[in-house]
C-alpha positions in Angstrom: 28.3 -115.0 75.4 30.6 -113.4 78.4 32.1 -111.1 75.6 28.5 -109.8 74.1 27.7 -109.0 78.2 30.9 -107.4 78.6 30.2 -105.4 74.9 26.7 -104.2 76.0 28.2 -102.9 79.4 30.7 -101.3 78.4 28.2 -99.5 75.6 25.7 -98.7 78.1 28.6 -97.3 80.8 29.4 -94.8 77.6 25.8 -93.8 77.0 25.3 -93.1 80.7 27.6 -89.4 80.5 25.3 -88.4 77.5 22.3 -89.1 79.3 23.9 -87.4 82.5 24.6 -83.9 80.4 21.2 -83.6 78.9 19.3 -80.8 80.7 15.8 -81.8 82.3 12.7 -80.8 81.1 10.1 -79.0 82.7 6.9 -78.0 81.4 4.8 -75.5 83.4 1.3 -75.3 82.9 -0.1 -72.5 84.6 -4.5 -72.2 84.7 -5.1 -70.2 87.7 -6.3 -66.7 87.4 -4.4 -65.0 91.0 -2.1 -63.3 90.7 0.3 -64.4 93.2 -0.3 -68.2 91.8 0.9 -67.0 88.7 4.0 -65.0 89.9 5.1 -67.9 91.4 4.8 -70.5 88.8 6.9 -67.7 86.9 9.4 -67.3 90.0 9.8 -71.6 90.3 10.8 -72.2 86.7 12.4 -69.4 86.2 15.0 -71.0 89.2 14.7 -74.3 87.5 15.9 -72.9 84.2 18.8 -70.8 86.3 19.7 -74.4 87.6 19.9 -76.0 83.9 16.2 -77.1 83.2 15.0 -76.9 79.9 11.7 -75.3 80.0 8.2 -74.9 78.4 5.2 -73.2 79.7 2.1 -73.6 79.0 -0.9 -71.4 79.6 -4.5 -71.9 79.7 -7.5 -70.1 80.5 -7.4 -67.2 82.9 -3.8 -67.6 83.2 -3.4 -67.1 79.4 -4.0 -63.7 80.0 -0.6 -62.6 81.1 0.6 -63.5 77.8 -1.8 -60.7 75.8 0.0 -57.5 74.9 -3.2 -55.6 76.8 -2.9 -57.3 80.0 -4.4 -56.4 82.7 -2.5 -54.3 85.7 -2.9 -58.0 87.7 -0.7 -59.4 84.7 1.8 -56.4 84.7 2.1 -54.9 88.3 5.2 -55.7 90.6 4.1 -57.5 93.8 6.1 -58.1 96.9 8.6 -58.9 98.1 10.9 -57.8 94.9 8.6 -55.9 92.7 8.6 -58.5 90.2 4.7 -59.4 87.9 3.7 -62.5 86.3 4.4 -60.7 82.6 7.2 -59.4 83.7 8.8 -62.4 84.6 7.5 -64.2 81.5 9.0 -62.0 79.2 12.4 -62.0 80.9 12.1 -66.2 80.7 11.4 -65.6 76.8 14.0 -62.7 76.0 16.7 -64.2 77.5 16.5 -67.5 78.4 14.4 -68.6 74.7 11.7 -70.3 77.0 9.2 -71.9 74.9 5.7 -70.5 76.0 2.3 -70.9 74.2 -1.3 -70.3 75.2 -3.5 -73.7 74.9 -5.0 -74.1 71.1 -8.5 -73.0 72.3 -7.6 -69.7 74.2 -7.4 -67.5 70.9 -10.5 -68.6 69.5 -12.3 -68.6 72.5 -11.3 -64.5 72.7 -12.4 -64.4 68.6 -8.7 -63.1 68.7 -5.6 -63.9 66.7 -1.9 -64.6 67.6 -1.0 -60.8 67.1 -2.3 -60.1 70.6 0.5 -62.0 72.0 3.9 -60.8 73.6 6.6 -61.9 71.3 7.9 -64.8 71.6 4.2 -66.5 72.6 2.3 -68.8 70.3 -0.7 -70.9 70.1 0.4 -74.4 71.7 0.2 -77.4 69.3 -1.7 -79.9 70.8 -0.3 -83.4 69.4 3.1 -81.3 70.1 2.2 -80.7 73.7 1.1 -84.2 74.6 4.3 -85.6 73.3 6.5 -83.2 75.7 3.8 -83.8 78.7 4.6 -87.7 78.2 7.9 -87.8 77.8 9.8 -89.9 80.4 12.4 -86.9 80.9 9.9 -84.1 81.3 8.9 -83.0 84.5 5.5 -81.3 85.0 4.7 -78.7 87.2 0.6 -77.4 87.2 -0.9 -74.6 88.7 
């Protein structure tokens, strides 16, 4: 008995610098239609990936918007205090950072549109996929 305890420490003490060197996950969902709100949902996972999270963002109604490739000047204009926009930011997550971002399952057909209106790198979110990742015991969620 004393040397099964000892064996199942000593293989849990190895597991734990594994477990210790996987990134966290953070999954943004982002509803809200301001423009500031947005910007900074951007700005705060944006840092969290700098730091080593592993991201996802999710975007839903209004706030879906910023991922069209006709977006309006609230998606795409620089605001204070460094001149950054919500789209702006977005693509920079996406371009260099391969930050996972999709628009919720019912945004396109609710515009009668299809995927092409997207920025690269956007895709219609998988729901059964996106439930899994919001469960998740390692993911961290973050909703605006």
């Amino acid at each position: 008995m004393k040397k099964a305890l000892v064996a199942l420490v000593l293989a849990m003490t190895a597991a734990l610098p594994a477990a210790a060197d996987s990134p966290r996950k953070l999954v943004t969902i982002l509803t809200a239609s301001e423009p500031q709100t947005q910007l900074m949902a951007m700005v705060l996972t944006m840092n969290a990936v700098a730091k080593g999270a592993e991201a996802k963002i999710l975007l839903c109604g209004p706030a879906a918007d910023i991922a069209l490739r006709d977006a309006s000047e609230t998606a795409t204009a620089g605001q204070p205090p460094k001149g950054a926009s919500p789209q702006g930011l977005l693509r920079m997550m996406i371009e260099k950072n391969g930050v996972d971002t999709q628009v919720c399952a019912i945004y396109l057909p609710g515009k009668g549109a299809g995927p092409e209106v997207l920025i690269d790198g956007v895709t219609p979110a998988k729901p059964d996929a996106m439930a899994a990742e919001l469960i998740a015991g390692d993911t961290t969620v973050m909703s605006f």
